[in-house]
C-alpha positions as CSV (number, residue, x, y, z in Angstrom):
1,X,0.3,20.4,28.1
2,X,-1.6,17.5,30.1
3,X,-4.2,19.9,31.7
4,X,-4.6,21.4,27.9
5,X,-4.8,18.0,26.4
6,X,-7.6,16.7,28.9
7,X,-9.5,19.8,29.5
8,X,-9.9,20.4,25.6
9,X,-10.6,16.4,25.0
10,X,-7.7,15.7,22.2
11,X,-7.5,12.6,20.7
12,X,-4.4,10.8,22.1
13,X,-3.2,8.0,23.2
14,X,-1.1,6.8,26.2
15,X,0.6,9.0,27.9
16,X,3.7,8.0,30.1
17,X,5.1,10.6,32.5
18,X,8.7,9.3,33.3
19,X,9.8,12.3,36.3
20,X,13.5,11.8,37.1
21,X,14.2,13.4,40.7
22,X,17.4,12.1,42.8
23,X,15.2,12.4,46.3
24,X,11.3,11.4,46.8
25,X,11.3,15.1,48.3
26,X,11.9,16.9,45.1
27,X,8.9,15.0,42.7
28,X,7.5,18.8,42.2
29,X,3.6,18.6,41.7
30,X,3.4,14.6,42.7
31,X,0.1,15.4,44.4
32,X,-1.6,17.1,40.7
33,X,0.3,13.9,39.0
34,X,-0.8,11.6,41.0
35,X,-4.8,13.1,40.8
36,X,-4.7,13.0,36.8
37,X,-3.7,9.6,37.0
38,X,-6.8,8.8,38.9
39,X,-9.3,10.6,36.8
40,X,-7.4,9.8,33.3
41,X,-6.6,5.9,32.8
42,X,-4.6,6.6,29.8
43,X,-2.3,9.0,31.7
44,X,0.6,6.9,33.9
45,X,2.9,9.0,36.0
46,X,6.3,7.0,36.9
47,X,8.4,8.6,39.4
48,X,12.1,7.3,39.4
49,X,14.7,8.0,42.0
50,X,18.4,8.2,41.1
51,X,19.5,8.1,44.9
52,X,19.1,6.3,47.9
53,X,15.4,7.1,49.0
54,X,14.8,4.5,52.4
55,X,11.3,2.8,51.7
56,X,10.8,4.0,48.4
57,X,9.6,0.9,46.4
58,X,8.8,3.2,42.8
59,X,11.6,2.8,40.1
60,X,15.2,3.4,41.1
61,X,17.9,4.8,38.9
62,X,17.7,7.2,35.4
63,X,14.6,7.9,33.3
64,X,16.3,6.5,30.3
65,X,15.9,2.5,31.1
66,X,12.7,3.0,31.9
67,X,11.4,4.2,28.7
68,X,13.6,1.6,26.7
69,X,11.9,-0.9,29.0
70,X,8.3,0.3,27.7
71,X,8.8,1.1,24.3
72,X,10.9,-1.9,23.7
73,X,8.7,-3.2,21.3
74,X,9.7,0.1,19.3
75,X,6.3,1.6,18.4
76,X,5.6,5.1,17.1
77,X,6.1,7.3,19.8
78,X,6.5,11.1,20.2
79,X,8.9,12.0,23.3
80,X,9.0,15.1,24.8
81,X,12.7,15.8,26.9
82,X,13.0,18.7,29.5
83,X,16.7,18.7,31.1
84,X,16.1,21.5,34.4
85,X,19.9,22.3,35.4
């Protein structure tokens, strides 16, 4: 959906990526994240960790206080939820 929504220049706003992984090991596709974020200012990729990763100074814990935490101010906001088993 990103690479649509940038390649075909949509209008949009923000866009907050909040990846849940429990190991810095298993952020699938960090590099391609991490080169959108550079080339699209409006695109934020936030990693979070839900276990003990030495070093890692990203977010620690689930997805869901991090999203509370920026949309506290309870703007409009479409969310889009993908639960991998």
């Amino acid at each position: 959906m990103l690479l649509d929504l940038f390649a075909t220049n949509k209008a949009h706003g923000r866009i907050h990526l909040i990846f849940g992984n429990r190991y810095e090991k298993d952020i699938l596709y960090r590099n391609e994240f991490e080169e959108l974020r550079k080339s699209h200012p409006e695109f934020n990729f936030i990693p979070v960790l839900s276990r003990e990763n030495p070093g890692w100074t990203g977010k620690k814990g689930y997805v869901h206080p991090v999203y509370e935490e920026l949309y506290q101010d309870k703007k409009p906001a479409y969310f889009y939820v993908w639960i991998g088993r």
